[in-house]
DRENDO-482612 format. One record per residue (C-alpha): residue in three letters; residue number from 1; x, y, z. Coordinates in nm, 3 decimals, padded with zeros to 5 digits. Layout:
<vextors>
residuo: ALA num: NUM xx: X yy: Y zz: Z $
...
</vextors>
This chain:
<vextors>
residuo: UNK num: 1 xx: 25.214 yy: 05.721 zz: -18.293 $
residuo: UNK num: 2 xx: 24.908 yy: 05.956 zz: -18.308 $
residuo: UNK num: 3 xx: 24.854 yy: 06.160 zz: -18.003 $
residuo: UNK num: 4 xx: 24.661 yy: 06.484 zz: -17.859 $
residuo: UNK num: 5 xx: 24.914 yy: 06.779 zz: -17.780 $
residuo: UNK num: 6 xx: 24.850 yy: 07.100 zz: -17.603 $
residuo: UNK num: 7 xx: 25.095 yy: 07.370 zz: -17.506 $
residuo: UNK num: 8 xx: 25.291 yy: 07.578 zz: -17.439 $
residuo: UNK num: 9 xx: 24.945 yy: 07.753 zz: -17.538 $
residuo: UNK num: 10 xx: 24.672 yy: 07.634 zz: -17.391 $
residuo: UNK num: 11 xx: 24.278 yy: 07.584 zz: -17.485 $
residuo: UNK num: 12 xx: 24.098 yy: 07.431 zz: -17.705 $
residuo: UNK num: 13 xx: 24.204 yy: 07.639 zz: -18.053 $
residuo: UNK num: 14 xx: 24.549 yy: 07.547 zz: -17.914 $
residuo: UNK num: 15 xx: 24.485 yy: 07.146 zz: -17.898 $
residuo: UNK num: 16 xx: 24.579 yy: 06.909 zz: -18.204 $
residuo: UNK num: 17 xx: 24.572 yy: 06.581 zz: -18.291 $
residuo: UNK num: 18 xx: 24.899 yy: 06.481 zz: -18.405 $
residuo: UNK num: 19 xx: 25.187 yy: 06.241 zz: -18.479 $
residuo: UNK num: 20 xx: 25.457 yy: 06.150 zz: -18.180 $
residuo: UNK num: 21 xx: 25.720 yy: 05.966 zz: -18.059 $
residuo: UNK num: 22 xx: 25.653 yy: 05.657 zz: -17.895 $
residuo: UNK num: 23 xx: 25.694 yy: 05.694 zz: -17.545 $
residuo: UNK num: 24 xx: 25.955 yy: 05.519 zz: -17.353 $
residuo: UNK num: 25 xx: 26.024 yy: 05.416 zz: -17.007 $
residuo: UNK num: 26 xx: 26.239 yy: 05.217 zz: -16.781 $
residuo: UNK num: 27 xx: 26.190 yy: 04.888 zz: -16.673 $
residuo: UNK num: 28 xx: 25.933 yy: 04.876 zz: -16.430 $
residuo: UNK num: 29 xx: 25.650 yy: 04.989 zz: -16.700 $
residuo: UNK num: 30 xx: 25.480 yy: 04.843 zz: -16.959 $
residuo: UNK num: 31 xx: 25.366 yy: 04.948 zz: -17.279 $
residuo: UNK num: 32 xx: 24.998 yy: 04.965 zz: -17.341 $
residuo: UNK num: 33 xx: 24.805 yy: 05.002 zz: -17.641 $
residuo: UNK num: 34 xx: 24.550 yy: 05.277 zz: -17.493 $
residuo: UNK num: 35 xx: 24.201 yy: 05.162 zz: -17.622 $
residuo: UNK num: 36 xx: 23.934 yy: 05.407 zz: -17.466 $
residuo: UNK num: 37 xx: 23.949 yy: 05.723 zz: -17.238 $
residuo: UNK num: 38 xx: 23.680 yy: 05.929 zz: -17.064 $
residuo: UNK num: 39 xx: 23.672 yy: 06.315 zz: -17.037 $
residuo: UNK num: 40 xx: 23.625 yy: 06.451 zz: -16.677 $
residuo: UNK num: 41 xx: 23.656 yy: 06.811 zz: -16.517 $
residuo: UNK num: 42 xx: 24.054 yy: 06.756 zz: -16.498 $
residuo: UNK num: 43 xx: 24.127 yy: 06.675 zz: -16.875 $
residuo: UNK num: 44 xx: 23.944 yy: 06.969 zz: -16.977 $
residuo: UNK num: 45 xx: 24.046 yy: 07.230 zz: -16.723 $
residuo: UNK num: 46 xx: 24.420 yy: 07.120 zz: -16.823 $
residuo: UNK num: 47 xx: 24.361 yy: 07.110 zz: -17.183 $
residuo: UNK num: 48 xx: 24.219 yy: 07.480 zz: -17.086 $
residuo: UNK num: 49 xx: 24.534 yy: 07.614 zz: -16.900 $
residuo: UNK num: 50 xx: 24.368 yy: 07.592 zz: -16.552 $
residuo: UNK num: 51 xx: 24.586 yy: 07.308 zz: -16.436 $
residuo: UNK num: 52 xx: 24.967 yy: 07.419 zz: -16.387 $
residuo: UNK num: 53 xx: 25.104 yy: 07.322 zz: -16.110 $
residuo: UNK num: 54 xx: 25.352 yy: 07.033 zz: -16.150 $
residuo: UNK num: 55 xx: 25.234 yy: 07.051 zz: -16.482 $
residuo: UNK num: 56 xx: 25.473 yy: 06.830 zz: -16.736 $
residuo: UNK num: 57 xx: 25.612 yy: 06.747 zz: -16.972 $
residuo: UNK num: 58 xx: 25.461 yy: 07.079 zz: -17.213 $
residuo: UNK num: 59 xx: 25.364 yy: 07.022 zz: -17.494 $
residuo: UNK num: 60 xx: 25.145 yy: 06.755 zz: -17.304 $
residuo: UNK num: 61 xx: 24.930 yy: 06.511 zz: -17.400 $
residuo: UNK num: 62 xx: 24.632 yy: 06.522 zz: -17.170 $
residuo: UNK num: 63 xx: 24.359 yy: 06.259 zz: -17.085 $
residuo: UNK num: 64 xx: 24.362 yy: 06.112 zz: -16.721 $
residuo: UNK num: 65 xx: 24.136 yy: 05.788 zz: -16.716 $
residuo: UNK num: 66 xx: 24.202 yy: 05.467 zz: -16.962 $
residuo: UNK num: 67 xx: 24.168 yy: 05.132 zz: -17.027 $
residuo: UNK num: 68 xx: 24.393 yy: 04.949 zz: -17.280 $
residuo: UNK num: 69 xx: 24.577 yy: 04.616 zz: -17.357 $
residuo: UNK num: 70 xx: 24.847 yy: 04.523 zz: -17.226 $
residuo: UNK num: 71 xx: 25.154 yy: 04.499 zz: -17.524 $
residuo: UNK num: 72 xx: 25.407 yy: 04.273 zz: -17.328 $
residuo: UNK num: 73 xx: 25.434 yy: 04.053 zz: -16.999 $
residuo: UNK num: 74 xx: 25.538 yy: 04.162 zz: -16.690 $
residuo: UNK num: 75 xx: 25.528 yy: 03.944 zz: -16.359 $
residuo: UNK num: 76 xx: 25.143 yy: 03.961 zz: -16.310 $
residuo: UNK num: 77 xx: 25.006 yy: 04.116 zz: -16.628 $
residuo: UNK num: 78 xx: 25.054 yy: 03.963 zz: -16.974 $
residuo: UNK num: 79 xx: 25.092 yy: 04.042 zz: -17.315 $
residuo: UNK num: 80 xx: 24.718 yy: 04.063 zz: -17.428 $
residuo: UNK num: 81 xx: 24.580 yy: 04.155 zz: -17.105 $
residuo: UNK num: 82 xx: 24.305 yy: 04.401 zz: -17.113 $
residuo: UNK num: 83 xx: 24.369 yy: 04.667 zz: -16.814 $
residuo: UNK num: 84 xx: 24.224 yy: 04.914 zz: -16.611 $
residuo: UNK num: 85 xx: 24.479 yy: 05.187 zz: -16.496 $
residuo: UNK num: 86 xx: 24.511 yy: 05.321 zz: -16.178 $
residuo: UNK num: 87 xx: 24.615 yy: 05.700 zz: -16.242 $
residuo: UNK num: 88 xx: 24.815 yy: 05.766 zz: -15.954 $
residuo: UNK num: 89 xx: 25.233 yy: 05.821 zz: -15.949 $
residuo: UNK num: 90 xx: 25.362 yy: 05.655 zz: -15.617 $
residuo: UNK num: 91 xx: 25.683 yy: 05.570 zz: -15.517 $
residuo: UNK num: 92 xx: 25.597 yy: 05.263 zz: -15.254 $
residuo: UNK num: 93 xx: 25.838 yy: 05.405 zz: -14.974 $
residuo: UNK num: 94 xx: 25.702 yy: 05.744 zz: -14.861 $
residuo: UNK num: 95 xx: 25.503 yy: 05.739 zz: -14.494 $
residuo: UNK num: 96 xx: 25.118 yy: 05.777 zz: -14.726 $
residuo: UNK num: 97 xx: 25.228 yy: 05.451 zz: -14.930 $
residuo: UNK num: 98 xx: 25.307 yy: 05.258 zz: -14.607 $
residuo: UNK num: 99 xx: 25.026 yy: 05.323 zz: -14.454 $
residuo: UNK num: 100 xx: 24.833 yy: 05.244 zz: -14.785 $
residuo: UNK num: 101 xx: 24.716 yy: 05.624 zz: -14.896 $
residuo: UNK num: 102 xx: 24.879 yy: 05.567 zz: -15.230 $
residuo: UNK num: 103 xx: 24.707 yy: 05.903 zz: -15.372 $
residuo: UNK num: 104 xx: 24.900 yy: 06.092 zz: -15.088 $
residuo: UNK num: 105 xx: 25.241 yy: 06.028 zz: -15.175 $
residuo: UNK num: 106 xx: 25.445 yy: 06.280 zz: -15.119 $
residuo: UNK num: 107 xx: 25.626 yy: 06.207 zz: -15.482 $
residuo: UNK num: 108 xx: 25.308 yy: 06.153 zz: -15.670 $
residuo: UNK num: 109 xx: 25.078 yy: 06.299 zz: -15.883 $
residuo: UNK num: 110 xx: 24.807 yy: 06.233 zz: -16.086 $
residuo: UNK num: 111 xx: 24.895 yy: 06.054 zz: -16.449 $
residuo: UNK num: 112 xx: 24.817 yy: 06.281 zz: -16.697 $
residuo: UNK num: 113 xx: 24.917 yy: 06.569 zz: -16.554 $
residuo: UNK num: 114 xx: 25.237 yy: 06.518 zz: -16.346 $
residuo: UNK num: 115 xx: 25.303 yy: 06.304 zz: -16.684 $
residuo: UNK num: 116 xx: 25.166 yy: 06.262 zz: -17.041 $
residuo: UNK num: 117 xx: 24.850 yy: 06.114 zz: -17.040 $
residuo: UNK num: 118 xx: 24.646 yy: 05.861 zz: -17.263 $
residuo: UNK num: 119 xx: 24.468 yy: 06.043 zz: -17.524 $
residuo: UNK num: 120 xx: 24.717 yy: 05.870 zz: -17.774 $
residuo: UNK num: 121 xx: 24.787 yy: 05.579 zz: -17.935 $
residuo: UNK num: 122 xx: 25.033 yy: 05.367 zz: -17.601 $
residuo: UNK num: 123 xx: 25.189 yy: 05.455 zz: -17.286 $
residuo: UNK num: 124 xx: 25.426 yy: 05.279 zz: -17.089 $
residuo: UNK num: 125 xx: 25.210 yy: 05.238 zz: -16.759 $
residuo: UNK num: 126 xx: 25.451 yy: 05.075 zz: -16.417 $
residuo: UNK num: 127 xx: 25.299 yy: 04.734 zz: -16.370 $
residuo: UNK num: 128 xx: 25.163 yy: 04.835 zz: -16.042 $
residuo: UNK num: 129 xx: 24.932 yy: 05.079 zz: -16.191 $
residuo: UNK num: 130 xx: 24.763 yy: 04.794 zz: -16.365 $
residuo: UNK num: 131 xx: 24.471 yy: 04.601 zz: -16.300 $
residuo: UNK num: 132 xx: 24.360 yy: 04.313 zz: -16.517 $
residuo: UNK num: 133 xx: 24.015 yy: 04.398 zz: -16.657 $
residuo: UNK num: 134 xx: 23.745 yy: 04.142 zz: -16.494 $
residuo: UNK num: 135 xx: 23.564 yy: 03.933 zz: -16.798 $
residuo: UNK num: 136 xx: 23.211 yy: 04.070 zz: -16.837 $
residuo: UNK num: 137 xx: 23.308 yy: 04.403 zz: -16.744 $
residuo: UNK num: 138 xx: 23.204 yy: 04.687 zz: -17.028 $
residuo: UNK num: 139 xx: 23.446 yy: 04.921 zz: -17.154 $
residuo: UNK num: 140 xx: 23.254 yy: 05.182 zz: -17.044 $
residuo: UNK num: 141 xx: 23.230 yy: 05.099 zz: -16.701 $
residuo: UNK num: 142 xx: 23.596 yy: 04.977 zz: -16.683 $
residuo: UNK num: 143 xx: 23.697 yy: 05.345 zz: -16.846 $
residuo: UNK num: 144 xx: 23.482 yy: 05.489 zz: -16.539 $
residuo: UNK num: 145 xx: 23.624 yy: 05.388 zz: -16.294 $
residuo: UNK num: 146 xx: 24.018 yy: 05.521 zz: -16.208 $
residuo: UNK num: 147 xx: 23.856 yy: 05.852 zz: -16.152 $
residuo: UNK num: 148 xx: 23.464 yy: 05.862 zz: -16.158 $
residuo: UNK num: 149 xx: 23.431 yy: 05.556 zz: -15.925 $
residuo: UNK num: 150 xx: 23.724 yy: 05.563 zz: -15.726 $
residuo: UNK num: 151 xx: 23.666 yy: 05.906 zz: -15.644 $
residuo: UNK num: 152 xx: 23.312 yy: 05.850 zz: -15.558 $
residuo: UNK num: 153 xx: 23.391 yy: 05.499 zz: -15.332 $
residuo: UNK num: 154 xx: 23.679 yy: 05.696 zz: -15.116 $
residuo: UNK num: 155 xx: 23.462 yy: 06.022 zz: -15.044 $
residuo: UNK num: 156 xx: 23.180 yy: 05.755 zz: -14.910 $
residuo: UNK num: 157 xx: 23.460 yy: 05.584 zz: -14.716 $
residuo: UNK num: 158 xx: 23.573 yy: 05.938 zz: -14.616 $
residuo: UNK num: 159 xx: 23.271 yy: 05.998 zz: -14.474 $
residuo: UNK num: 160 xx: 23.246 yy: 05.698 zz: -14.294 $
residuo: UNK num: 161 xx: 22.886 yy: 05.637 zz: -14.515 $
residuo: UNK num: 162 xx: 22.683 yy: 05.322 zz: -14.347 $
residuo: UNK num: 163 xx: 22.329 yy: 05.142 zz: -14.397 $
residuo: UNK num: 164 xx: 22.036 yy: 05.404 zz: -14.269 $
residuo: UNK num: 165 xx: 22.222 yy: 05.721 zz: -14.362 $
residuo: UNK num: 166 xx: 22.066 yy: 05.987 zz: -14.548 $
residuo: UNK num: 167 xx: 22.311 yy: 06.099 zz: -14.822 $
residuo: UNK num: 168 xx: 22.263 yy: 06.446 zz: -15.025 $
residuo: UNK num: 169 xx: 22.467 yy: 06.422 zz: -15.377 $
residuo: UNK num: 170 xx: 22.462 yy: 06.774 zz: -15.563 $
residuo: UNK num: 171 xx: 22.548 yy: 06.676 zz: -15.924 $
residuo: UNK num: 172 xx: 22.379 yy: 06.319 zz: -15.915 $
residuo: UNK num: 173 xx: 22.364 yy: 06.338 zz: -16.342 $
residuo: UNK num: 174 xx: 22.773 yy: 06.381 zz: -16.324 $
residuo: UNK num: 175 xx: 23.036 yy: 06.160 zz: -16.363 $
residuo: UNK num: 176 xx: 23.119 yy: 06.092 zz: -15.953 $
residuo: UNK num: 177 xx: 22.789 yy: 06.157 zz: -15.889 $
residuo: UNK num: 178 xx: 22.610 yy: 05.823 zz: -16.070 $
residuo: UNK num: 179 xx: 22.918 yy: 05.611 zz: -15.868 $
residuo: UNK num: 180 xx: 22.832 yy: 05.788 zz: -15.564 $
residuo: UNK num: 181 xx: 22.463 yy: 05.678 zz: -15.625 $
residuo: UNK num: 182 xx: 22.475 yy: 05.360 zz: -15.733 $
residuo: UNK num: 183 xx: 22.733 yy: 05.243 zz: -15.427 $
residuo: UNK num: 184 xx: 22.520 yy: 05.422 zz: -15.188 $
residuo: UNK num: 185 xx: 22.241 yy: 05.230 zz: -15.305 $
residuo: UNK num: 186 xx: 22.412 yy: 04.904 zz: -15.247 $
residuo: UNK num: 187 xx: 22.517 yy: 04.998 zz: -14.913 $
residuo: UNK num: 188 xx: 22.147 yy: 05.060 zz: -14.809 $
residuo: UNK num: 189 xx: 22.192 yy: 05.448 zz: -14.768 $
residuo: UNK num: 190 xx: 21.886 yy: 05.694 zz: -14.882 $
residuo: UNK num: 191 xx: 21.998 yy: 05.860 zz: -15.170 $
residuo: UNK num: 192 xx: 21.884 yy: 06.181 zz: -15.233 $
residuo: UNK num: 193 xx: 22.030 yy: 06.369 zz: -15.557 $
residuo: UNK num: 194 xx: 22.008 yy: 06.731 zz: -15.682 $
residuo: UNK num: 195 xx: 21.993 yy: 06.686 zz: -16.090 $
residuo: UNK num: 196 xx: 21.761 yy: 06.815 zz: -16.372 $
residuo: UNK num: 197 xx: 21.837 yy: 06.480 zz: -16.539 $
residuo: UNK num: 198 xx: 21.508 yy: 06.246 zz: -16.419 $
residuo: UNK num: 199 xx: 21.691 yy: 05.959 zz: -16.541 $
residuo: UNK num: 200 xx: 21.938 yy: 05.949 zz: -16.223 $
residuo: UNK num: 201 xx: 21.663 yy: 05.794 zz: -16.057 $
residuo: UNK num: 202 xx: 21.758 yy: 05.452 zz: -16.254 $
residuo: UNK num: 203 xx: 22.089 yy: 05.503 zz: -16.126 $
residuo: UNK num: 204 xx: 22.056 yy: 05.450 zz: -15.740 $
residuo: UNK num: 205 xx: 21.858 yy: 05.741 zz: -15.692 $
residuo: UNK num: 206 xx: 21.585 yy: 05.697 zz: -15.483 $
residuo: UNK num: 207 xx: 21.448 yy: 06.070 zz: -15.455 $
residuo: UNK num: 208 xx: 21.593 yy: 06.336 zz: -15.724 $
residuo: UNK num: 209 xx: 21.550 yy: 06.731 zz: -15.704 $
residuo: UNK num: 210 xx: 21.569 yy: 06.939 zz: -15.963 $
residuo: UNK num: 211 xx: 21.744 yy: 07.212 zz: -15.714 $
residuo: UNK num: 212 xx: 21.805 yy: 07.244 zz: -15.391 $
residuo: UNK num: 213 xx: 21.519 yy: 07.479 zz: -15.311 $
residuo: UNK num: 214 xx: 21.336 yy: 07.188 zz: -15.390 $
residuo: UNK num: 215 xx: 21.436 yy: 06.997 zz: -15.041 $
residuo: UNK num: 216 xx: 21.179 yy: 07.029 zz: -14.825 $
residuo: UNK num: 217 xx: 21.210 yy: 07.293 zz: -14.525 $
residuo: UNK num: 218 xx: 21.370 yy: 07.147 zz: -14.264 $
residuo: UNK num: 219 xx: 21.488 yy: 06.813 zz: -14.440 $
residuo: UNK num: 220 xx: 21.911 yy: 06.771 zz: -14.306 $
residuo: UNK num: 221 xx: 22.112 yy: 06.508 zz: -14.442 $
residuo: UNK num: 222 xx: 22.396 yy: 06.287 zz: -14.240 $
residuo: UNK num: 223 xx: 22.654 yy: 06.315 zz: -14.572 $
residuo: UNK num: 224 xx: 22.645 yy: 06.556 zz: -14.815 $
residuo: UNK num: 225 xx: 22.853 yy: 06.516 zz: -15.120 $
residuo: UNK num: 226 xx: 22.980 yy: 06.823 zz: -15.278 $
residuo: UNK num: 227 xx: 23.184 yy: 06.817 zz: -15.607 $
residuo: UNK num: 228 xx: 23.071 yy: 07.127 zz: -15.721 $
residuo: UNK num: 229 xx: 23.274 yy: 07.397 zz: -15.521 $
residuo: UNK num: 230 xx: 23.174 yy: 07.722 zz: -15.424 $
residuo: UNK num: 231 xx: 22.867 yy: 07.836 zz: -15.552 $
residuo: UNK num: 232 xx: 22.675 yy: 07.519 zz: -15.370 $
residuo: UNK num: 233 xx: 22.930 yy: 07.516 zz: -15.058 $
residuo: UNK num: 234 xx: 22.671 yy: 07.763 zz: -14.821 $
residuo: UNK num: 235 xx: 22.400 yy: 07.547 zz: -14.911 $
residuo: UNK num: 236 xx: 22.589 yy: 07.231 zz: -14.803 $
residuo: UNK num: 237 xx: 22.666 yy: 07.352 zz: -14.520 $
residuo: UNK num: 238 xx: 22.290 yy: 07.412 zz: -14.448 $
residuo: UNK num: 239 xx: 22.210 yy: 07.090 zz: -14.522 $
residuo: UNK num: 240 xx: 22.369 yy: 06.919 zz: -14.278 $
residuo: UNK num: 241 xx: 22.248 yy: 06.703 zz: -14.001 $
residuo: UNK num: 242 xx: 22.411 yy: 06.762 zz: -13.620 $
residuo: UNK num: 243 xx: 22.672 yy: 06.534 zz: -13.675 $
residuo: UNK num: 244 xx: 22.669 yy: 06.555 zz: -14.038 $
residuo: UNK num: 245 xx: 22.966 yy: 06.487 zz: -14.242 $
residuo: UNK num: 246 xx: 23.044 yy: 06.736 zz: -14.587 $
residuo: UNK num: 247 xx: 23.270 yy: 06.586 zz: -14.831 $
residuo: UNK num: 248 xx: 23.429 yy: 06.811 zz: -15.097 $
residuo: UNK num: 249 xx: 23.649 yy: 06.685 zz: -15.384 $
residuo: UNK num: 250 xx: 23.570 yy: 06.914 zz: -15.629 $
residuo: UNK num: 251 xx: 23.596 yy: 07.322 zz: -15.815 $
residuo: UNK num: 252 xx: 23.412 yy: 07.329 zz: -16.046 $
residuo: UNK num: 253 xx: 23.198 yy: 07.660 zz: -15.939 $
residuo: UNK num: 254 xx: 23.521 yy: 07.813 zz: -15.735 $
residuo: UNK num: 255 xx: 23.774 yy: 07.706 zz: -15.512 $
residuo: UNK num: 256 xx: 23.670 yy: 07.954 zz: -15.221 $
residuo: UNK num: 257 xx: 23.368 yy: 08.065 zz: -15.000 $
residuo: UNK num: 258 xx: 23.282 yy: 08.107 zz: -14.642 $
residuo: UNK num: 259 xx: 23.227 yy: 07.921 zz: -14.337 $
residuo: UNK num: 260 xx: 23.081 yy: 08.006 zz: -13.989 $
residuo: UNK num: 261 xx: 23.290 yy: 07.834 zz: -13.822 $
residuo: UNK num: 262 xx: 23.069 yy: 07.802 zz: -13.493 $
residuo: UNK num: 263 xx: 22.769 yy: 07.636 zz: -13.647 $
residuo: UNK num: 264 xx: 23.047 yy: 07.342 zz: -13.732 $
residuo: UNK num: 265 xx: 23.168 yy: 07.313 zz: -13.392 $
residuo: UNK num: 266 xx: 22.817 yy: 07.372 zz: -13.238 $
residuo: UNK num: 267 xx: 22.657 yy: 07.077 zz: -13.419 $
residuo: UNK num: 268 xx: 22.970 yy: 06.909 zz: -13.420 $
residuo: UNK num: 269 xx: 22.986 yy: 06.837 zz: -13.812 $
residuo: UNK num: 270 xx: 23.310 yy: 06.726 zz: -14.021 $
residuo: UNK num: 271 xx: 23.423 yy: 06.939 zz: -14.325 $
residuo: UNK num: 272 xx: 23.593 yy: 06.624 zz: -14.532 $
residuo: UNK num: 273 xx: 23.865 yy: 06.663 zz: -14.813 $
residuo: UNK num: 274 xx: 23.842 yy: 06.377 zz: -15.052 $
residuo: UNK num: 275 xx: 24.081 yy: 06.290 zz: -15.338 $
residuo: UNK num: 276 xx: 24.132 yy: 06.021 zz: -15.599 $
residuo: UNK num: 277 xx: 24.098 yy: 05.643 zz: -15.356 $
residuo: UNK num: 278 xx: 24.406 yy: 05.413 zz: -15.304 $
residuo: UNK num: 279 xx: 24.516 yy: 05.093 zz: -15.474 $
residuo: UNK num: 280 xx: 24.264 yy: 04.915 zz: -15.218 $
residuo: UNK num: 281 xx: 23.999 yy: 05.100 zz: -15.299 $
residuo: UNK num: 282 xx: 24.058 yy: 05.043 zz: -15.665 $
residuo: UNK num: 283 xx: 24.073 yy: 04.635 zz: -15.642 $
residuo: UNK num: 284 xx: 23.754 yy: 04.634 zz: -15.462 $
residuo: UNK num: 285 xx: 23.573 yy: 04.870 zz: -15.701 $
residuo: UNK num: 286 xx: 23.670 yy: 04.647 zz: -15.958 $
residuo: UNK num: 287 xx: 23.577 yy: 04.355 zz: -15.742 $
residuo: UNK num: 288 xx: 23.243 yy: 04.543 zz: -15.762 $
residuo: UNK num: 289 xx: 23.176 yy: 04.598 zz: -16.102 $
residuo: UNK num: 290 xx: 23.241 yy: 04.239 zz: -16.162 $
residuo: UNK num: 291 xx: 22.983 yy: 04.190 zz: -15.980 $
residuo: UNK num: 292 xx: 22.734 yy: 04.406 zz: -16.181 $
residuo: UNK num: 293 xx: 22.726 yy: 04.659 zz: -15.971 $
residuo: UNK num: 294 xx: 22.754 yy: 04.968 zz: -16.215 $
residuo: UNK num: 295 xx: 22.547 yy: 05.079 zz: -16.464 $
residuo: UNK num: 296 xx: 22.683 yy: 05.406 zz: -16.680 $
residuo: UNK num: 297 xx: 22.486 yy: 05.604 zz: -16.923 $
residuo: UNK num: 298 xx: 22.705 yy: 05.729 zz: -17.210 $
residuo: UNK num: 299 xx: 22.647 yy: 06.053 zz: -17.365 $
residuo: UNK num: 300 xx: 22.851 yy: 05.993 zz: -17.676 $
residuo: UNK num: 301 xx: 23.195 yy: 05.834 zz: -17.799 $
residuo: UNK num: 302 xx: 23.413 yy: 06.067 zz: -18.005 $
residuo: UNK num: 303 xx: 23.705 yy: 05.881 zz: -18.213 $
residuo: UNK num: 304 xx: 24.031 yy: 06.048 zz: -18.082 $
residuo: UNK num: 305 xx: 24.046 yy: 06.286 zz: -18.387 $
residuo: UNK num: 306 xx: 23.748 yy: 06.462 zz: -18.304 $
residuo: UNK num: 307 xx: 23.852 yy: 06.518 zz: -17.959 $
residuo: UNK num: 308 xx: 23.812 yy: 06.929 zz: -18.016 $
residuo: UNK num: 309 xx: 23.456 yy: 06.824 zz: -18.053 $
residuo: UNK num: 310 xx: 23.433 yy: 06.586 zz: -17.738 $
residuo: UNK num: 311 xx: 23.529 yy: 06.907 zz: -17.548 $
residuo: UNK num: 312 xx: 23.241 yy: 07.152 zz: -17.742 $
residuo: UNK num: 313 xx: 22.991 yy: 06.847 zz: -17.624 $
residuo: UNK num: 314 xx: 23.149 yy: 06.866 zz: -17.295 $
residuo: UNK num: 315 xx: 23.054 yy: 07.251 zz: -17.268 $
residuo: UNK num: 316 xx: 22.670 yy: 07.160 zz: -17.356 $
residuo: UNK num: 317 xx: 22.429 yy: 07.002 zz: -17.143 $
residuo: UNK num: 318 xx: 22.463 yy: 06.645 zz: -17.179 $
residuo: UNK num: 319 xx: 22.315 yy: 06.320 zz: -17.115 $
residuo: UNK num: 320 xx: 22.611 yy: 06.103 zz: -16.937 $
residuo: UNK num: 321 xx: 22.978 yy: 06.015 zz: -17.009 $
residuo: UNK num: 322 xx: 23.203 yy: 06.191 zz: -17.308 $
residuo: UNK num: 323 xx: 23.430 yy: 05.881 zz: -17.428 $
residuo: UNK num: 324 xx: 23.744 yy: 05.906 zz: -17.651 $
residuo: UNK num: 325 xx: 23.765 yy: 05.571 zz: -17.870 $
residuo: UNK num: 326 xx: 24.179 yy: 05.552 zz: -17.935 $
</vextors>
């Protein structure tokens, strides 16, 4: 089968498109015909060498968030089944998975890194991973929402996010951000943004600033949502309500910065970690979007052999989503 492959080098001159063995598993998985994947932060800083740790198999195939058909039956899903995958390793026993944090397990991992991924042509997925795709659902919002959206919907649970709340999202235009915007919106929370994209407005945004010296003097929020990392951390901290909550789930910027540490107490404000959302979380998102809920704005779809330039896009400033067709 055709597949993307990268190491033991790493980066982008290093990637290629390539024929592989079929993959094969045990019998809790099934195989999937993988039909579309989306490029986030996490495929690119592995295909880039900046993700190692548990790191395997190398040579890896990359790619992190998919949708795809199902190629045989299993107990709940059937052979033809179009599927949304939940991207999470879990082994059901340790004390996160009993208490229903599936994305803590202390034997997990993120698919696609702790193991190949689905930039190629199948994958043999465990049938718990797999959701059956709601009718009426677009690809593009079913593709968006393993990481984008469930990312987005646990940071807002994380932060305990309720009608009335003022929420701050710094990088409204990106991938979390437009989930974090648009279920904020349906929750009846005042979204404020930080985005040189005006369009975010049409995605749950009620007021959008081009920076954050744009926020008025004086103007705190009761959740800010930081995916950036370091270079905005200082600021989020300043733009916190007493009582405010700061979720972070992201590094893109840097992974470390500063905190005066008596301004938190003082104003008694939460410093949240937020990653990935559990199989809950995931059912009702889905539950959402069948709803018509989300709305995603795609920048452009790349057939898997042009993948090198889905990742040159990806270093420009775009307009929306980077898709992989498979």
């Amino acid at each position: 089968m055709k597949a993307a492959l990268v190491g033991p080098e790493f980066g982008k001159e290093h990637l290629k498109v390539t024929s592989v063995d079929k993959p094969s598993g045990d019998s809790s998985g099934l195989r999937v015909k993988i039909t579309l994947a989306a490029l986030n932060p996490l495929d690119y800083n592995l295909i880039h060498g900046r993700i190692i740790y548990n790191l395997a198999p190398v040579p890896h195939v990359p790619g992190s968030e998919a949708i795809g058909i199902a190629q045989e039956n299993g107990k709940n899903i059937k052979k033809g089944d179009k599927v949304i995958i939940y991207n999470r390793r879990f082994d059901s026993t340790c004390r996160y998975c009993r208490e229903g944090m599936e994305q803590l397990c202390d034997a997990g991992g993120i698919l696609g890194v702790v193991t190949n991924g689905f930039y190629a042509d199948e994958a043999i997925i465990p049938e718990k991973n797999l959701f059956k795709m709601p009718a009426g659902v677009s690809d593009e919002v079913a593709v968006s929402l393993p990481i984008a959206g469930l990312t987005a919907l646990h940071a807002l649970r994380a932060a305990d996010a309720k009608s009335g709340d003022d929420i701050l999202i710094y990088g409204a235009s990106g991938n979390t951000g437009l989930f974090a915007s648009q279920i904020s919106d349906k929750l009846g929370l005042n979204v404020y943004g930080i985005s040189r994209k005006g369009w975010v407005s049409d995605y749950g945004c009620h007021t959008v600033y081009q920076s954050a010296s744009a926020i008025p003097e004086g103007k705190k929020f009761d959740i800010v949502l930081n995916s950036l990392g370091a270079q905005f951390w200082e600021d989020s901290l300043n733009r916190m309500a007493k009582g405010g909550r700061l979720v972070t789930f992201g590094t893109l910027t840097g992974r470390e910065s500063k905190i005066d540490i008596s301004r938190v107490y003082s104003n008694e404000q939460s410093i949240i970690g937020s990653t990935g959302g559990t199989l809950k979380e995931m059912s009702e998102l889905i539950d959402m979007a069948s709803k018509g809920t989300f709305r995603i704005r795609v920048d452009k779809t790349y057939d898997l052999d042009k993948l090198k330039d889905a990742l040159s896009r990806y270093e420009e400033p775009h307009d929306g989503r980077i898709l992989i067709r498979i």
